[in-house]
N, C-alpha and C positions, 0 to 999 in steps of 0.2 A: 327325174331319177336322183336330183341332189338328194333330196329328204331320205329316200330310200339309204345312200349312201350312209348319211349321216346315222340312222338307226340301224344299219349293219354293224357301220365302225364303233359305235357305243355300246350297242348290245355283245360283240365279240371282246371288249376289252372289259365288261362284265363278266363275262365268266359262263353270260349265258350258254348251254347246247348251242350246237353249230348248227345242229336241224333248225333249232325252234325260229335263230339269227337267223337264218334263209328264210324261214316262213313268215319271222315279221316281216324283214326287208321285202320279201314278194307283196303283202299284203298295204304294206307302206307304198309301193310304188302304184299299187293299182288304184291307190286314194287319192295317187298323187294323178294321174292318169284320169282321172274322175267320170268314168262309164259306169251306173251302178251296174249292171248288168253283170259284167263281170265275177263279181263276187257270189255267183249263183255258180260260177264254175269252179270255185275254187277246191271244193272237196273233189270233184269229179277229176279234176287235173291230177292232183294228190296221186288217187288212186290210177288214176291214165301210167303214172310214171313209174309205178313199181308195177304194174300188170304186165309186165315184158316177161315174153318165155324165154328171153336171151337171158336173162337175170337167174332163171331156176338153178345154173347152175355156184351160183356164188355159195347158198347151205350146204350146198353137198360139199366143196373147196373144204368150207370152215369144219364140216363133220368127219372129212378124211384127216381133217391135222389133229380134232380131239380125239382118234381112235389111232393113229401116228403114235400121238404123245402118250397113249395109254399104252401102249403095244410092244415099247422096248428095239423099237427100232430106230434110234438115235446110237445107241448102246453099241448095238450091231455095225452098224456106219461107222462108228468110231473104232471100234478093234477094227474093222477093214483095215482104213486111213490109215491108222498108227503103223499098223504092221505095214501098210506101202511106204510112206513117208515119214513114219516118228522118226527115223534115226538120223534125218536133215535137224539142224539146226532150228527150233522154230516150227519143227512138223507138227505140234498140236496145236498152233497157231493155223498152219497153212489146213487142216484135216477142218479146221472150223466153215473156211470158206467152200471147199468141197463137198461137206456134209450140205453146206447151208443150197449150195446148187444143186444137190439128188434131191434133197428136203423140197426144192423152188418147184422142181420139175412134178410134182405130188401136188403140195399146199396150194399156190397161184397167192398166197398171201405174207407179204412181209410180216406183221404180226404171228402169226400163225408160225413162222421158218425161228424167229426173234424167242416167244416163248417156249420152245421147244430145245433150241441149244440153249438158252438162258438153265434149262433143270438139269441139261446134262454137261454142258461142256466147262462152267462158272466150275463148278467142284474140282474138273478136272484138271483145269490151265490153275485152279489155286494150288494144288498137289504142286505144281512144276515150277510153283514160283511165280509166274507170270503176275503182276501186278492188276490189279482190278479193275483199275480204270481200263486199262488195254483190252483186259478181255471182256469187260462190258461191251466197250466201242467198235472192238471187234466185230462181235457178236451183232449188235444194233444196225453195223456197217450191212453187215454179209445178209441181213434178213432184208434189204430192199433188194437183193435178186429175187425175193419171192415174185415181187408182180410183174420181172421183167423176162423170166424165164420160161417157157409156158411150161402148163397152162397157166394162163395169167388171169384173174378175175378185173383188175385194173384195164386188161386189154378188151374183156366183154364188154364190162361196162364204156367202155370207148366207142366201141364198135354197134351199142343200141342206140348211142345218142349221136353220132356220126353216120350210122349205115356204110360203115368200109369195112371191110372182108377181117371178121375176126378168124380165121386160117390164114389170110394174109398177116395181121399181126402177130398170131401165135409164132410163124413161122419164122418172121423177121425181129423176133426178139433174140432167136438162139446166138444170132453171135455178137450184139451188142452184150448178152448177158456174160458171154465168155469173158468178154474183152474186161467187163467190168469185174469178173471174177479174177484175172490176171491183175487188173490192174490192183484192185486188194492184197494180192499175192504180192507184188512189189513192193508197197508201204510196208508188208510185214516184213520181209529183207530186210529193210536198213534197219526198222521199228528193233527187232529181237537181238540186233547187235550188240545195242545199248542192255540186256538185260543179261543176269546172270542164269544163265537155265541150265538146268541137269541131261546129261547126256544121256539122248532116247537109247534105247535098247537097241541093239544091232540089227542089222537087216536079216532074218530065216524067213527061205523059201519054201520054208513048210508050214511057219506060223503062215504064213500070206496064203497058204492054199487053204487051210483050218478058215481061216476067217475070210477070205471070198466065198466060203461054200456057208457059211453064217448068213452075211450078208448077204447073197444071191436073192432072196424074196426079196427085200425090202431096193437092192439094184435094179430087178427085173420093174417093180413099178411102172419108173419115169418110163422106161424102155418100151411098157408096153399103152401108154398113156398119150405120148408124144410120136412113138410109134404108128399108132392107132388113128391119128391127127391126119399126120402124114399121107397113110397110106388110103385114109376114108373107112377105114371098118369103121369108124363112128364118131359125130362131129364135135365140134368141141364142147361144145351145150353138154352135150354126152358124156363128155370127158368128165366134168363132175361128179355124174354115176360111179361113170368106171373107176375113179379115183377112190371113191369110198369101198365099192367090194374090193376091189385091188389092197385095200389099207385093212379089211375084216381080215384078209385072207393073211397078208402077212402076220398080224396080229393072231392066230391062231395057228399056223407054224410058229413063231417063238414062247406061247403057251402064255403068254403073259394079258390078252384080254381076256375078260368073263364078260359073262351076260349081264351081271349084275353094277357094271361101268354105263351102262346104256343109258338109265336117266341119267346120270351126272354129263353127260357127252351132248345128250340132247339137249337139255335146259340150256347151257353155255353156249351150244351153236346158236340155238332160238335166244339166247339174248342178244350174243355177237351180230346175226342177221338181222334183227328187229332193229340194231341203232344204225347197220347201213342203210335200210329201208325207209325208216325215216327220217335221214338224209334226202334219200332218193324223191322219198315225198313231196318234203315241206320244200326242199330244192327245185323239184317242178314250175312250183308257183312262182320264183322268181325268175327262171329260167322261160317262162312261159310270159311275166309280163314283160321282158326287155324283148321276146319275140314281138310281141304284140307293139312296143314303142319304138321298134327296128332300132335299138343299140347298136346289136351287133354291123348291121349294117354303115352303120355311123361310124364307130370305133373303126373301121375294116376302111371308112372313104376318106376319114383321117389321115391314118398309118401311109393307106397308098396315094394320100395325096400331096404325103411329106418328101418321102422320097420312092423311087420305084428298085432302087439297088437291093437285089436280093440278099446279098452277103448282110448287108444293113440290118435289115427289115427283119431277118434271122435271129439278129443279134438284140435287136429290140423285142423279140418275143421269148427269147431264149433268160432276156434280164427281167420281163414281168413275170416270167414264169417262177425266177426265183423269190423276184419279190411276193407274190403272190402264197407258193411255197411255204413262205417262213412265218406268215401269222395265218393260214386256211387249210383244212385238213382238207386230202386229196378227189376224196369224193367230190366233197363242195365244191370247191377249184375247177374240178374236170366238166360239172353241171353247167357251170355257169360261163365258163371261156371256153369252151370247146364250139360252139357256135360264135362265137367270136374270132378266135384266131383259125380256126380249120379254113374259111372263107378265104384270108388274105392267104393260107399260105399255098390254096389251090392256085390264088391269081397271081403268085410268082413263079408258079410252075413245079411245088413240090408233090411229091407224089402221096396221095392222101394218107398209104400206109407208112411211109416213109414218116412222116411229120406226127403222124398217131404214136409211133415208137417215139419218138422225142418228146413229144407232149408227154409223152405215161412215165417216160423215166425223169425227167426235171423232175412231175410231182413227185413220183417217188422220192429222189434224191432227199426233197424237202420233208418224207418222214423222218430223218435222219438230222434236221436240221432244228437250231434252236429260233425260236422260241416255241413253237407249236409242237414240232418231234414225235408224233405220235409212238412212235418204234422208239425212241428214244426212253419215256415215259414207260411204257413196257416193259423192258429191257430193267428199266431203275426200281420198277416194284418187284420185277420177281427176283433181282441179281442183289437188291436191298445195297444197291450200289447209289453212292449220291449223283445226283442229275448233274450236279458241276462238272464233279470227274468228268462223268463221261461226254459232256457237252465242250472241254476241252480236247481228249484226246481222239473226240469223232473227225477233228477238224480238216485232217490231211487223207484220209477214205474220202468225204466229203468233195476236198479238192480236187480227185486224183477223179473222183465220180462224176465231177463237173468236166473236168479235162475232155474224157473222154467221151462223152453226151456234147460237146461241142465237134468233137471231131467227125461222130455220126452224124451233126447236122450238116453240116458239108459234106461228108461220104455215103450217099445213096446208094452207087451200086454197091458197099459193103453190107450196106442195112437190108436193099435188095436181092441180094445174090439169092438167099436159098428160096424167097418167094419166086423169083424169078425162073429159077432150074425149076419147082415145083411147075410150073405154068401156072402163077394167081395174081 
């Protein structure tokens, strides 16, 4: 496994695709491994790993957020918010993180939540003053609720390579993702103190009726998506579906899709899904020769051979995770340690859905984080804001994101409550 290591670490610090990095390093270790036979399976695995019909619904995620973003329903969201919250202090700060939570409960995708406020809320917080970097990092912050609020595509993709109840993780996201949504809500408290902002408009309860009855299609979504989850009209694989007609339909109640949006909408999803897919791929192969060299098993008789204290052994996975994080884009990450760490943390006794939320929000957290940042990156092309700024003022969301992904990893029955009332 050294060599393999070594052509990982050299190929990622080139600059190579992270697919291609997984697919040498796989094909590096199976040299190293030296059965030629192997090498007769290599394409077959490839394809073994994206033929999952758990995965179907990831194009659909990525297709409801290009016909979202066509649709004019960010727009809508926002005169909601304003008109509930603008006249707080800071309200089109605090309207960013609650767009960005209806937006999560839709997309299932950070990027997807990230470039959608990026077109509309940048123009607006610049109207108010608000400083750019703020509301870059803002914005970059509130877009890793995507993958933790369901529906989650972070949490599918979990749950093919785990086999633990994506219902259970849908479900056991909703109040880590609150929590994390509060805790945002705080940093922006003390954050807009420090700023000079114009005084929102007054509170009328009749602009707030006008604009709930605006918003109501694009409200009803999540409602009927997460809903729908809950109650089993249809499962979450499905939910991808439902996400996109759910997303036509609003979009033709506020008159703003055409038909003629549909190639631009499609091409972009089919690029967006092709560069997870071959992730998905070319990641197989490595993930398939450390099965075959029992790493995982090794890494796993290690850890529990060093100490057996759970609080520890938490804390040791909770700090690879970061490090991991900050140079590996999450997919890769989740392919390759998810058979690694799920084994120890069942033999300390967590509960697999419990530690599947943990696992999926650290990575997340690390879209948000430098040097890799993927949402970060994002966020910097379309807001044509510099990656500095905002890699500096991401830093206390970041903290306050950790805080609280530490608290969850000690508080089970918080993480479990609604799986648990559900009976899953």
């Amino acid at each position: 496994m050294t060599f393999a290591v070594i052509v990982f670490v050299i190929a990622l610090f080139a600059g190579v695709p992270i697919a291609f990095v997984l697919g040498l390093a796989g094909v590096t270790h199976l040299v190293q491994i030296g059965d030629p036979s192997f090498f007769n399976v290599i394409v077959p695995r490839m394809f073994a790993g994206m033929d999952i019909m758990g995965l179907t619904c990831i194009p659909f995620f990525i297709v409801a957020g290009e016909v979202m973003n066509a649709s004019g329903v960010t727009g809508k969201l926002l005169e909601f918010t304003r008109s509930l919250i603008g006249h707080f202090r800071g309200g089109l700060a605090y309207a960013v993180v609650f767009i960005a939570m209806i937006l999560s409960a839709i997309l299932g995708s950070a990027n997807a939540v990230a470039s959608i406020l990026c077109a509309v809320m940048i123009p607006e917080m610049s109207k108010d003053k608000y400083p750019e970097e703020f509301s870059g990092a803002l914005i970059a912050s509130s877009g890793i609720l995507g993958p933790v609020i369901p529906p989650s595509v972070t949490f599918v993709y979990f749950s093919v390579l785990s086999n633990v109840s994506v219902n259970g993780l849908f479900m056991g996201g909703i109040v880590p993702g609150i929590l994390l949504g509060l805790g945002f809500a705080t940093v922006i408290f003390f954050k807009v103190r420090k700023f000079d902002l114009p005084k929102g408009e007054p509170f009328r309860f009749k602009r707030l009726l006008k604009a709930t009855f605006q918003a109501l299609p694009a409200l009803l979504v999540p409602i009927i998506i997460v809903g729908g989850i809950m109650s089993g009209a249809f499962t979450p694989t499905e939910s991808g579906a439902v996400a996109v007609f759910a997303a036509f339909l609003a979009g033709l109640f506020y008159r703003k899709f055409k038909l003629s949006m549909l190639p631009g909408i499609f091409t972009r999803a089919a690029i967006a899904t092709s560069g997870i897919f071959l992730i998905i791929g070319f990641g197989n192969i490595i993930g398939w020769s450390m099965a075959i060299d029992k790493i995982p098993q090794a890494i796993s008789a290690a850890i529990l051979g060093f100490t057996t204290s759970k609080t520890l052994i938490i804390f040791i996975m909770l700090g690879l995770l970061v490090l991991v994080g900050c140079v590996m884009e999450a997919t890769a990450a989740m392919l390759i340690f998810t058979p690694v760490l799920l084994p120890i943390a069942t033999a300390i006794g967590m509960n697999p859905i419990h530690f599947g939320i943990v696992f999926c929000i650290m990575l997340t957290i690390a879209l948000v984080t430098p040097p890799v940042g993927m949402v970060l990156f994002v966020t910097s092309n379309i807001s044509k804001i510099s990656l500095n700024k905002l890699s500096g003022q991401v830093l206390p969301f970041v903290a306050v994101a950790f805080v609280i992904t530490i608290i969850i990893a000690f508080a089970e029955p918080l993480v479990m409550w609604i799986p648990t009332l559900l009976g899953i």
